[in-house]
N, C-alpha and C positions, 0 to 999 in steps of 0.2 A: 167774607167776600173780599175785604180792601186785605187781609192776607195773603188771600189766592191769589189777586191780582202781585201785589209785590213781590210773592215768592215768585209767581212765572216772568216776571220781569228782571227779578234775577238771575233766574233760570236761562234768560235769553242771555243778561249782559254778558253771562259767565260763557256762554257759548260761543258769543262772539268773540270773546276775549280768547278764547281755546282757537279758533280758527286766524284769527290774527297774528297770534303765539306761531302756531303751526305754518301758517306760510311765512314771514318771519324766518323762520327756522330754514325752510327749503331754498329760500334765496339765500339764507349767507350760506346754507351747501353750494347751491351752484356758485357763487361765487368762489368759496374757497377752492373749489373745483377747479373752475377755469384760473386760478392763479397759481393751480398747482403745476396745470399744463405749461404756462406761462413761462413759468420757471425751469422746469424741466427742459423747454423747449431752449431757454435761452440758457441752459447749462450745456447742452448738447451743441450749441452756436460757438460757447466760451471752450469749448473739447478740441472741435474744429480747428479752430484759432489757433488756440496752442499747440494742434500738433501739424497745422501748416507753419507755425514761427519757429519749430524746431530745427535746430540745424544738423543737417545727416550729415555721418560723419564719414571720409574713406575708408572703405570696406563694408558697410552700411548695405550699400544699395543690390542692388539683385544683380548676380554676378550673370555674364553674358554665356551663354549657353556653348559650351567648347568642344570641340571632336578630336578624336585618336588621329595622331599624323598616319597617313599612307604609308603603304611597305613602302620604301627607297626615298622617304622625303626627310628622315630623320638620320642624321652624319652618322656614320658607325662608328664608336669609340673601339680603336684598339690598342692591342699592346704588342710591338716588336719583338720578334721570337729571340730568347735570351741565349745567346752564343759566347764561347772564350775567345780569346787572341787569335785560336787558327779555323774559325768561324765554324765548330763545332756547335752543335745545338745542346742546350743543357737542361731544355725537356723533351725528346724526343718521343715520348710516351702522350703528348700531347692530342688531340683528334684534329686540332687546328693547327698543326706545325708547319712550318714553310721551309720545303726540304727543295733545294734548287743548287747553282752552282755555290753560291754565295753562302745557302746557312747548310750544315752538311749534319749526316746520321753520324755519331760514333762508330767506330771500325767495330768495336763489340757489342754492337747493339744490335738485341732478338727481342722482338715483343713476347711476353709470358702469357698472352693470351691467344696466339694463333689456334685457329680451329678450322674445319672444314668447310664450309656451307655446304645445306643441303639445297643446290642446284647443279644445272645438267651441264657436262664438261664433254667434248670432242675427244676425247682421250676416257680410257680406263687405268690409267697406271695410279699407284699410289706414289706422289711424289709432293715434294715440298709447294713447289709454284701452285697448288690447288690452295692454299690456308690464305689465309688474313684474318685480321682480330674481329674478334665476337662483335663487335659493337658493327664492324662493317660487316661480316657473313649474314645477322639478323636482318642487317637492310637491305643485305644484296638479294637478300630469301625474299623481301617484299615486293624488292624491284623488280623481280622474275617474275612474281606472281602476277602482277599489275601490268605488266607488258602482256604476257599470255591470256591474261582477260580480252585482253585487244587482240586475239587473237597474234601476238607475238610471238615469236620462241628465240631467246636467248641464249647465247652459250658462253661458260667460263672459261676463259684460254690461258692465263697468266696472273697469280696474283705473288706471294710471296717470295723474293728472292733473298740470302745473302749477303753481306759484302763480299764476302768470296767469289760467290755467283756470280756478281755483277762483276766483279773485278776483272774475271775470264771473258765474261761477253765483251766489254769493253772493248779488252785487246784483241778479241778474235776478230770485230768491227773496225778497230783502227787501224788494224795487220790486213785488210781486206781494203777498204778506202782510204786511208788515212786517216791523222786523229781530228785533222778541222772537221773532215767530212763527218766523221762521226760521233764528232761531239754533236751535230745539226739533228741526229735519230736518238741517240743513244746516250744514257748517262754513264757516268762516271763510277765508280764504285765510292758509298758512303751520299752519292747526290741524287741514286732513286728513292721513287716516293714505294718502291716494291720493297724497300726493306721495312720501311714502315709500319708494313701489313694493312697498308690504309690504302693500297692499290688493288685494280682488279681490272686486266686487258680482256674484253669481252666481243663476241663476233657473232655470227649467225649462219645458219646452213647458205641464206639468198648471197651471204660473201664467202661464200667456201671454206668457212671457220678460218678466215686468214684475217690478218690485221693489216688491212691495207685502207689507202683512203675513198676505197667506192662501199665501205661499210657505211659512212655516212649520209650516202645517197639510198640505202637499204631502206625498206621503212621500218626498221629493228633502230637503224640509227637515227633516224628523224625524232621517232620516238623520244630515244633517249634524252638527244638535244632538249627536249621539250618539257620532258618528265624526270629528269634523274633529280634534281632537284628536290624534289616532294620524298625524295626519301632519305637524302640526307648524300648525295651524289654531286659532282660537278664532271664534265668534261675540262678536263684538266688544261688542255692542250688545245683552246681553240686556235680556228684558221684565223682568224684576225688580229690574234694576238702575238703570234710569232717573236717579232722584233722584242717582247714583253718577257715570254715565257724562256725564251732561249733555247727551244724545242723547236720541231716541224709537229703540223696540224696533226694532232693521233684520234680520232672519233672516237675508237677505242680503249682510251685510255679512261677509266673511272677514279675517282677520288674520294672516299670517303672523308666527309669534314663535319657532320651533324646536319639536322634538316634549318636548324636556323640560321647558320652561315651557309649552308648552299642556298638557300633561298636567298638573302641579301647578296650575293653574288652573282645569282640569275636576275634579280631583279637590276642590279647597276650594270650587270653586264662587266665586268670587274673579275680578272685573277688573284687570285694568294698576292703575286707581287702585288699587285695596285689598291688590292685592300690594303696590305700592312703598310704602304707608301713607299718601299725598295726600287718599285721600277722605273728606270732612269727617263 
């Protein structure tokens, strides 16, 4: 009997001793717990800290968010067309050449790529004035097309001349008015942009396929004004420019120069002279 009793009385202390042990236990978990938070919490405080005490350095910071300049807000870099002592051009093969009183074609210069375009001409003759170079015949084939979407109809009246050719019109123009007079309509031989091949005098039935200045008032010429540009066109000869060009106003008159120089040209409103800075 007093053994039963002491066993169960050990029995008891040992149990309490195991429940004591065991919460014991769970409190220094929770403790070690919340000190781990603790800590954690106040490493994530000490992060903070030092990455507000850092110093950012230039170029660092988030760059400010930039846009593409506007067509016509960006200077156009160019370069002065390269002439000899007797203001001969010494790239005449150029698409961007500035052929005027001032910078002149060689007397023996033929472009090697003249061709036809396939557009519609007032004339059936096969003759030279129908050519100019591939590069402007493709555009002129686009600019035909693109008018006539508009229900437009174009016609080619004049594109490639000679020096020769020109040399004779000259004089048949300055034997008829004079040569002031007609330096004011007419160039010079070696100073059209028709030798170039990069020219193309262009008209319409509503102007009687003539090249006169109510082609502009056409809506063939409106047109033009508006759109030659987009294919790589300028109106060479505008009315406002006069005093610039050293020309009288020709509506007619097309310029092949590439669509990226006609457009920065339409866009400033700017000739050959006053792009390359020549004009007085």
């Amino acid at each position: 009997m007093n053994k039963t009793i002491i066993s169960f009385g050990a029995a008891v202390l040992l149990a309490l001793g195991g429940c004591s042990a065991s919460g014991q236990s769970e409190g220094e978990e929770q403790n070690n717990s919340g000190d781990a938070s603790q800590q954690e919490e106040q490493a994530e405080q000490e992060n903070e800290a030092e990455k507000e005490s850092e110093p950012v350095f230039e170029g660092e910071e988030e760059q400010a968010e930039t846009t593409e300049p506007k067509a016509g807000e960006q200077e156009q870099t160019t370069t002065l067309p390269s002439v000899n002592e007797d203001g001969v051009l010494q790239n005449p093969e150029a698409l961007n050449a500035l052929v005027n009183r001032e910078y002149h074609l060689p007397s023996d210069y033929v472009p090697e790529d003249l061709t036809v375009p396939d557009v519609r001409f007032p004339y059936e003759e096969d003759v030279p004035k129908k050519q100019v170079r591939e590069p402007a015949a493709k555009a002129l084939e686009s600019l035909f097309s693109g008018a006539e979407e508009e229900g437009l109809y174009l016609f080619a009246v004049s594109g490639y001349r000679s020096y020769d050719r020109q040399e004779s019109i000259f004089a048949a123009n300055a034997e008829e008015d004079g040569v002031e007079a007609a330096n004011q309509y007419s160039a010079q031989a070696g100073e059209s942009e028709h030798q170039s091949g990069l020219a193309m005098d262009v008209s319409s039935q509503s102007a009687d396929f003539t090249l006169t200045n109510a082609f502009g008032e056409t809506p063939e010429g409106m047109w033009l004004k508006e759109n030659a540009h987009e294919y790589g066109f300028v109106i060479r000869y505008p009315e406002d420019k006069t005093d610039i060009t050293g020309y009288q106003y020709e509506p007619w008159h097309l310029r092949y120069v590439g669509k990226e120089l006609a457009a920065a040209l339409h866009d400033t409103n700017q000739t050959l002279e006053e792009y390359y800075g020549t004009a007085e």
